[in-house]
C-alpha positions as CSV (number, residue, x, y, z in Angstrom):
1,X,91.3,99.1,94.0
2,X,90.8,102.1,92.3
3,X,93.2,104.8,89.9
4,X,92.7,107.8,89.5
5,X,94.4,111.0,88.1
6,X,94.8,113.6,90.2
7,X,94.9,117.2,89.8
8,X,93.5,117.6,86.3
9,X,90.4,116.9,84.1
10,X,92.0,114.4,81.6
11,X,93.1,110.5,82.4
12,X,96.8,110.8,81.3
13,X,97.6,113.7,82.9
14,X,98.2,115.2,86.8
15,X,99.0,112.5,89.4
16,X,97.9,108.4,89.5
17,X,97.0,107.6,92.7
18,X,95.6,103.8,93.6
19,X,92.6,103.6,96.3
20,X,92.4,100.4,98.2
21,X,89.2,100.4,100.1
22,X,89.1,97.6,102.5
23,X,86.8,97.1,105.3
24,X,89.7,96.1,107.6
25,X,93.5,97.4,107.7
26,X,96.1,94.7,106.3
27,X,99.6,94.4,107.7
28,X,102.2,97.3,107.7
29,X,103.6,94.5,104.9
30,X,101.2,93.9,103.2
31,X,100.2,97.8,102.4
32,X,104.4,98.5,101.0
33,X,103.8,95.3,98.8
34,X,100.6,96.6,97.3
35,X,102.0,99.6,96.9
36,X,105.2,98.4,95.7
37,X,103.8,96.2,93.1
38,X,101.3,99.5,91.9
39,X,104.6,101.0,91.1
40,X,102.4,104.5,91.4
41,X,104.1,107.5,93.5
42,X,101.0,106.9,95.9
43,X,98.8,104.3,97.1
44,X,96.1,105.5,99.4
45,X,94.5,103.0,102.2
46,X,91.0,103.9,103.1
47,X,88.5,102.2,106.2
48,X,85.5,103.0,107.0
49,X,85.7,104.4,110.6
50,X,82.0,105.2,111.8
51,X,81.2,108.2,110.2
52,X,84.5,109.2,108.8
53,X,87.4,107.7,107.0
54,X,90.9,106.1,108.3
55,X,93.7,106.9,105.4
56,X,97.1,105.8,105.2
57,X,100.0,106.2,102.3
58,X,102.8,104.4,100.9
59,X,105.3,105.2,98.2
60,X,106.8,102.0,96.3
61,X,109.4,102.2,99.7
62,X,107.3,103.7,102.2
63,X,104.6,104.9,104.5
64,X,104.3,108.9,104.4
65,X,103.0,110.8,107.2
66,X,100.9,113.5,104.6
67,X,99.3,113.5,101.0
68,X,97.6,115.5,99.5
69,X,96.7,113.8,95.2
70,X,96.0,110.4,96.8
71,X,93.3,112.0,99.5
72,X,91.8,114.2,96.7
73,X,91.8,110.6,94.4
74,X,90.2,108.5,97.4
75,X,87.5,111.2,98.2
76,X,87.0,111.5,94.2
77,X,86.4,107.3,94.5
78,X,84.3,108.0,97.8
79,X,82.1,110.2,95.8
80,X,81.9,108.8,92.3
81,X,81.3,105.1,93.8
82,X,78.5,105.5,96.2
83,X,80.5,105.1,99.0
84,X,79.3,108.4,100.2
85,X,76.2,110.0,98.8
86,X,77.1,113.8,99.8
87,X,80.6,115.6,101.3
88,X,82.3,117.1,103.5
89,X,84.3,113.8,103.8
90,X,86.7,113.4,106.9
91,X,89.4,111.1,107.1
92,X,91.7,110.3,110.2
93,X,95.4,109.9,110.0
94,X,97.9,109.9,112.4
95,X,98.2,114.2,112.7
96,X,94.5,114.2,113.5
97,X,91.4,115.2,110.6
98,X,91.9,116.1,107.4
99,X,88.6,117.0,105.3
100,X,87.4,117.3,101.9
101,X,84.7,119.5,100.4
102,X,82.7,119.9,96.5
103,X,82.9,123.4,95.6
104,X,81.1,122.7,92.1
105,X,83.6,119.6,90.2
106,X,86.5,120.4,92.0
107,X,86.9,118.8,95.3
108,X,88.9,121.4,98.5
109,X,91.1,119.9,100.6
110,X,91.5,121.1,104.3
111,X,95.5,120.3,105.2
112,X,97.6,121.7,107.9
113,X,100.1,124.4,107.0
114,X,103.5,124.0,106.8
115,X,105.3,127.5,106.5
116,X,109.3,127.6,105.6
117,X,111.9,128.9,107.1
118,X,114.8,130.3,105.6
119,X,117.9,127.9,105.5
120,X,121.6,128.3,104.4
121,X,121.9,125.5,102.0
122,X,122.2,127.2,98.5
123,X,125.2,125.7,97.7
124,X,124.6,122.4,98.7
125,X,120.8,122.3,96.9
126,X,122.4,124.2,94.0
127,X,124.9,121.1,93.5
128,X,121.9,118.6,93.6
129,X,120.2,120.7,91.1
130,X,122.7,121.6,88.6
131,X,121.2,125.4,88.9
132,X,121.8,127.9,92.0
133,X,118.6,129.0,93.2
134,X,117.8,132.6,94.4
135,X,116.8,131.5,98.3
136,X,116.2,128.2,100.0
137,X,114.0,127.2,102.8
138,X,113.0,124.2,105.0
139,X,110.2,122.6,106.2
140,X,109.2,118.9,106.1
141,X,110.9,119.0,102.9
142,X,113.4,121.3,101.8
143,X,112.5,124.8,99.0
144,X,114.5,125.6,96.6
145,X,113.3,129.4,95.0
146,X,113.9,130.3,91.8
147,X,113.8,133.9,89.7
148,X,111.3,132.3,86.6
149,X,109.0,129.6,85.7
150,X,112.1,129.1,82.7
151,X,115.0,128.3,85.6
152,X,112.0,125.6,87.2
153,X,111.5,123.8,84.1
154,X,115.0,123.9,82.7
155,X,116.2,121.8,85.8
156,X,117.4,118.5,85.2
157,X,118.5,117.0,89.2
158,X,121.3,114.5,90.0
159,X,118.9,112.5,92.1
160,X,121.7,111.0,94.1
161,X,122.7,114.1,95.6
162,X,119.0,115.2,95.7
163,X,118.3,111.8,97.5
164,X,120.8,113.5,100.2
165,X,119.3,116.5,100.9
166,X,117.4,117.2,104.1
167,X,113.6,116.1,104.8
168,X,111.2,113.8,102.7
169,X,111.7,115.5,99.5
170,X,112.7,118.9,97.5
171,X,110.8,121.4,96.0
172,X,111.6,123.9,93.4
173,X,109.6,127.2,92.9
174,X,109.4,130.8,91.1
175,X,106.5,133.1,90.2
176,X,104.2,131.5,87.2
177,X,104.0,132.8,83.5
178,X,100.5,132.8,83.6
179,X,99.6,131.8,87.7
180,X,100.9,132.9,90.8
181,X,103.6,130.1,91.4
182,X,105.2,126.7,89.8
183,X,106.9,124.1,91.2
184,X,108.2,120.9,90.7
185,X,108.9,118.5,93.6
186,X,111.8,115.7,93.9
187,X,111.6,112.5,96.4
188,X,113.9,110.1,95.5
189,X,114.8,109.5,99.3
190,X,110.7,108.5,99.8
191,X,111.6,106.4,96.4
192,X,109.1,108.9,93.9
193,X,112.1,111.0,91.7
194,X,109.9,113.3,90.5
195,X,106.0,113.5,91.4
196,X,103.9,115.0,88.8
197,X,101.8,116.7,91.0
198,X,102.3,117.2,95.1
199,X,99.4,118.4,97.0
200,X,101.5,117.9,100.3
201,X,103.9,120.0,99.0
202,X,101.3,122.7,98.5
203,X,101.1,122.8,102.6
204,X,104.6,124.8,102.3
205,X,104.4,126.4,99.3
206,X,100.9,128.6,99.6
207,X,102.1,129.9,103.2
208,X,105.3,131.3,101.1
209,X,103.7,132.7,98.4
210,X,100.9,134.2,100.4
211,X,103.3,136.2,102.3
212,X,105.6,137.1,99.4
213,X,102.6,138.3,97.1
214,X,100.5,139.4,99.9
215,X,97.2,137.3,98.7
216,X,95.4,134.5,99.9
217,X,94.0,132.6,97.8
218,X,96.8,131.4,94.4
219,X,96.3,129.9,91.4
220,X,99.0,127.2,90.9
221,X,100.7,124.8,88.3
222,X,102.9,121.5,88.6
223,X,105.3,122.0,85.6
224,X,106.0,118.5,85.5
225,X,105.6,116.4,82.6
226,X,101.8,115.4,83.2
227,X,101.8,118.8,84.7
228,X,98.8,119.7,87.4
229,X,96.8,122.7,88.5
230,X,95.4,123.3,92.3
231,X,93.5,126.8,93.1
232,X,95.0,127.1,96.7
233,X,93.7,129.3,100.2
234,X,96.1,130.2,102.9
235,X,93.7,130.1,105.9
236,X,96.2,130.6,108.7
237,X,97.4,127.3,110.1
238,X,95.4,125.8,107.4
239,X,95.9,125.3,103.6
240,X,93.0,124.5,101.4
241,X,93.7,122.8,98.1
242,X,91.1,122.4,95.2
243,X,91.6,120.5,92.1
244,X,89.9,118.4,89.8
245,X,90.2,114.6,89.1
246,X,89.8,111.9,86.7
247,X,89.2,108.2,86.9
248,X,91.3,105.6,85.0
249,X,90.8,101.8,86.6
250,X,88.4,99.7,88.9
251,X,89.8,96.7,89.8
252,X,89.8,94.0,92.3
253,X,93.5,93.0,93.8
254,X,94.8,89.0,95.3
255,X,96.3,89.4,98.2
């Protein structure tokens, strides 16, 4: 098993993820207890799967069907450990291929789009949030936008009432002070309260700020408390994802 910090240059700051490589998948069980005892917002499972890379990931509670810091960890351990000499990396999971490129030391992630749409739910998010937001939006999890980077970092969530809230999570958003966008992103129904740094999240998040600021490609920051940084590419049903990452543990795990 493997740590490693996503989304930044420095151990200590961006995302943990653990990496369990394993030349066979364990039980459903025995994945949540692995990733229950990590205590970490993700654990990745990878398998060798002829040429490419079977990938599963669990909260401390639960398998998730997309995510994006423990992929860019497990290709980071792929890489850095000889378990594959040169990219572009593929790994299968159950919505079909998702693949990861070097583009100098970052590592770009290739992940489906996820665009919003706009929802009525102000008042109810606003109540969860302890600020009213400027618009909301749903996807797989649920926007909340915001007028300044200030109103994002300010917020302080009743994470019951967030836990309520529709789909796997809730992100927060407004323009950056010195990027194109910040966010912050909330999951205490998929057992994470606040992720440092949410690469799946990203999948909603570029397709709205590419059409609001009428770019492509967006620098942005996770203004969490380890905080994170992704340079991002809306590629039409695509998102591409680059970021940088750092290792913290090798280890070997009893199970």
């Amino acid at each position: 098993m493997y740590q490693v910090d996503a989304f930044t240059r420095e151990r200590f700051h961006g995302n943990p993820a653990a990496v369990v490589i394993s030349d066979h998948w364990l039980s459903d069980a025995a994945m949540l207890a692995i990733a229950a005892e990590n205590n970490l917002a993700e654990t990745a499972f990878v398998v060798p799967a002829g040429g490419r890379f079977g990938i599963r990931w669990f909260t401390p509670t639960v398998e998730i069907d997309l995510c994006g810091h423990a992929t860019l960890a497990s290709a980071h351990v792929l890489l850095t450990h000889g378990y594959v000499l040169e990219g572009p990396i593929e790994f299968a999971y159950g919505g079909g291929t998702l693949t990861v490129t070097r583009d100098g030391e970052r590592l770009v992630m290739d992940f489906p789009a996820r665009p919003p749409t706009r929802s009525n739910a102000i008042s109810e998010i606003g109540t969860a949030l302890g600020a009213l937001p400027v618009e909301t939006y749903s996807s797989n999890a649920s926007m909340a936008v915001f007028a300044t980077e200030r109103d994002v970092c300010a917020l302080k969530p009743d994470m019951i009432k967030v836990a309520k809230v529709a789909g796997y999570g809730l992100i927060v958003t407004a323009p950056g002070d010195d990027c194109d966008f910040v966010s912050r992103f909330f999951a205490p129904q998929s057992g994470v309260p606040e992720d440092p740094v949410t690469g799946s999240a990203h999948c909603t998040l570029v397709p709205y700020w590419s059409a609001r600021l009428k770019k492509t490609r967006l620098h942005a920051r996770q203004v969490s408390a380890r905080g994170g940084e992704l340079w991002c590419e809306a590629a039409g049903d695509r998102v591409k994802m680059a970021g940088f990452a750092a290792s913290y543990l090798v280890g070997r795990i009893s199970v």
